[in-house]
Backbone bond lengths (Angstrom), bond angles and torsions (degrees), N, CA, C in turn:
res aa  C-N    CA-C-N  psi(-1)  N-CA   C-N-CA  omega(-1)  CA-C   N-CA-C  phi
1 X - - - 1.438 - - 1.521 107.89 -
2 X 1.222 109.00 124.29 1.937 123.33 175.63 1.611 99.68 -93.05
3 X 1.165 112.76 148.03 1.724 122.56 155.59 1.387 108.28 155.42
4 X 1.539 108.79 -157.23 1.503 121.80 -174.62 0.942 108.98 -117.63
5 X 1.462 119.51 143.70 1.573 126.39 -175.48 2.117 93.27 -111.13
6 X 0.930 104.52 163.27 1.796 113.56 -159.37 1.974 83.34 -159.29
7 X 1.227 104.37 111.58 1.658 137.63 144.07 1.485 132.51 -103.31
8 X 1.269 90.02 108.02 1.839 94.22 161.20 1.480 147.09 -132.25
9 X 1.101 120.32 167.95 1.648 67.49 178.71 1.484 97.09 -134.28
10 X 1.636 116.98 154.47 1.538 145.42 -144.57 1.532 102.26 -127.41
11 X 1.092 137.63 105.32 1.469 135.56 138.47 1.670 82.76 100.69
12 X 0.953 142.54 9.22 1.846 139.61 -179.08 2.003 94.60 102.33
13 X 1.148 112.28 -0.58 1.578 107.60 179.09 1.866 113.92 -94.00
14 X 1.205 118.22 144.74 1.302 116.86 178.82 2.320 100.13 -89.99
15 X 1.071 66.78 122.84 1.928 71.98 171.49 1.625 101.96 -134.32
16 X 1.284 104.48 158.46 1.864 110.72 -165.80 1.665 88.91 -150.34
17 X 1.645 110.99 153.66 1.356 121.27 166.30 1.946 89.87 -124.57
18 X 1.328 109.49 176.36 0.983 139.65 139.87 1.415 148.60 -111.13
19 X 1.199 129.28 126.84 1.473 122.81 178.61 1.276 113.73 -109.07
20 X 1.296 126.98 139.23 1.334 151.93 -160.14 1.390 100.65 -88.89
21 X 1.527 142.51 146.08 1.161 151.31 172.42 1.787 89.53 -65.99
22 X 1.422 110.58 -48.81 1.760 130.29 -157.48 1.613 94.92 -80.58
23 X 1.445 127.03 17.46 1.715 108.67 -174.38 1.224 132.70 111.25
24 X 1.503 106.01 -53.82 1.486 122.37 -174.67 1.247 107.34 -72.48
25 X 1.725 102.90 157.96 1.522 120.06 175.46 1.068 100.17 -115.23
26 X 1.204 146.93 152.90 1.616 150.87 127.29 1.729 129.90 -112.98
27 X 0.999 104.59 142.82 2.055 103.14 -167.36 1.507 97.83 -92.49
28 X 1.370 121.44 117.39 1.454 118.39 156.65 1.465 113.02 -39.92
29 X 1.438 123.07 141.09 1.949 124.50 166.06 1.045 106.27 -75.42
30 X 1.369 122.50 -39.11 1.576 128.11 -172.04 1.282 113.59 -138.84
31 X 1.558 134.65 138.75 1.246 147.75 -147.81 2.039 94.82 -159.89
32 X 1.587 106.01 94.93 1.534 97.29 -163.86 1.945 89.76 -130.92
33 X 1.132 119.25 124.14 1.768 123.97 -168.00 1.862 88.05 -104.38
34 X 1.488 100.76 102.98 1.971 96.41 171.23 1.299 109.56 -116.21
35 X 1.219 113.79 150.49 1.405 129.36 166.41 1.278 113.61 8.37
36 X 1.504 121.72 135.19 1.198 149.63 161.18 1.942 90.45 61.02
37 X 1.435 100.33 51.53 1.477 85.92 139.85 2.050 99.51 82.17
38 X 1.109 101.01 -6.80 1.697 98.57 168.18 1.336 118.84 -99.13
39 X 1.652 106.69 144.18 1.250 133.10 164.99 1.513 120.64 -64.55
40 X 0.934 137.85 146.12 1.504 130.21 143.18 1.453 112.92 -139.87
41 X 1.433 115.95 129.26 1.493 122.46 179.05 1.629 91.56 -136.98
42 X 1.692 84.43 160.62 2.251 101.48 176.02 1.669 83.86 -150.29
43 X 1.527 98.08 119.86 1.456 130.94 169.60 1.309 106.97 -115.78
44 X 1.913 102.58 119.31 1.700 105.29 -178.39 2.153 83.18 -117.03
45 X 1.210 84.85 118.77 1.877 102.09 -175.72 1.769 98.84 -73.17
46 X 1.521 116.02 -19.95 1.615 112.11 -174.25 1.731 95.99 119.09
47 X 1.664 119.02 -34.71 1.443 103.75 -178.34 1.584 85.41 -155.97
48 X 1.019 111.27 54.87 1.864 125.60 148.67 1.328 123.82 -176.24
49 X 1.013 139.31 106.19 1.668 131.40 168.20 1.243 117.01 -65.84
50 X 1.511 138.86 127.43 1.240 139.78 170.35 1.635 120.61 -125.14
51 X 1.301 121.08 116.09 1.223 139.93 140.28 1.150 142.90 -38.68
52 X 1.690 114.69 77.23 1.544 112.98 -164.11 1.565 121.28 -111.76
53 X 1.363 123.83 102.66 1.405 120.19 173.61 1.598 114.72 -121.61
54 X 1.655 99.21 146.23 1.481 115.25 -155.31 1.707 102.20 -154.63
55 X 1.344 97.19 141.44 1.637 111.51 174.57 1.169 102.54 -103.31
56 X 1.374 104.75 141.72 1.360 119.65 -168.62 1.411 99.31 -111.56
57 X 1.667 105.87 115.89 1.653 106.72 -178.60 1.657 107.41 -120.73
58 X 1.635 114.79 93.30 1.332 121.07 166.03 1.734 91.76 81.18
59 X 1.341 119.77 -131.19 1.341 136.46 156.96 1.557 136.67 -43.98
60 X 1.351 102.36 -27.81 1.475 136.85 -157.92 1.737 106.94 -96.10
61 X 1.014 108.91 161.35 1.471 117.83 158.49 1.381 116.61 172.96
62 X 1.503 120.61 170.14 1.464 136.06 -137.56 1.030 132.39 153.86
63 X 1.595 113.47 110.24 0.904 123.97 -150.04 1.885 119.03 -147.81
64 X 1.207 112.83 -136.94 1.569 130.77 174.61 1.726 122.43 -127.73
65 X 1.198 88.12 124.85 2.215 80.74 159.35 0.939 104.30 -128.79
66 X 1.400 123.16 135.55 1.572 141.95 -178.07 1.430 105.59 -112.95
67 X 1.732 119.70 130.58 1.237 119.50 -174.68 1.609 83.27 -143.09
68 X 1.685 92.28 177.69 1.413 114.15 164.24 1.709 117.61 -59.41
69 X 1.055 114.01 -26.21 1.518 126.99 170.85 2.008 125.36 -67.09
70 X 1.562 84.69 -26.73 1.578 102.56 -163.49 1.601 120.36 128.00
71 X 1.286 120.64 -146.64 1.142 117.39 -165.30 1.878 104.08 -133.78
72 X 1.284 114.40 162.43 1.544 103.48 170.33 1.836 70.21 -168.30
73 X 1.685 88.63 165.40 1.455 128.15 -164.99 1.415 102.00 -89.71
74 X 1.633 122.79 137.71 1.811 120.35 -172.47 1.764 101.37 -134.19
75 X 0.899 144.49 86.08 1.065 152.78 134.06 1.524 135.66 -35.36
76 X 1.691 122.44 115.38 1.712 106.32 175.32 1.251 95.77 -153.86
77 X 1.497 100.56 -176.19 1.564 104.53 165.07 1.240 121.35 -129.95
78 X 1.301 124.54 156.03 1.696 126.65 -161.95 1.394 119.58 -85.53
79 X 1.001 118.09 109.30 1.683 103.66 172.72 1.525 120.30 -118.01
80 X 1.248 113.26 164.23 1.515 108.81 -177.38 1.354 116.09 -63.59
């Protein structure tokens, strides 16, 4: 999956959507910023749950997605 990930944060809570290269939107359930600079989000698309954590380096970031399938490597860069 290609697209943009979008963080903000609402009421003191971090919430994130995603946009699909293909159209789609989906709402992260959980949007959690831990120590030294990591992400953690869990995106259920309706027929996959995914597990995404990533260090955020400067501009940069890189990380993991964990599915029912396994895992593969997610890489992007941040822009305003």
């Amino acid at each position: 999956m290609t697209g943009k990930i979008k963080i903000d944060k609402k009421e003191g809570k971090l919430v994130g959507e995603v946009y699909t290269d293909e159209g789609e939107t989906f709402t992260f359930r959980k949007v959690e910023l831990k120590e030294n600079e990591v992400l953690y989000m869990e995106l259920d698309t309706g027929y996959e749950t995914f597990e995404i954590t990533f260090t955020i380096k400067g501009k940069a970031y890189e990380g993991t997605v964990v599915n029912e399938q396994g895992s593969f490597p997610m890489t992007g860069e941040k822009i305003e």
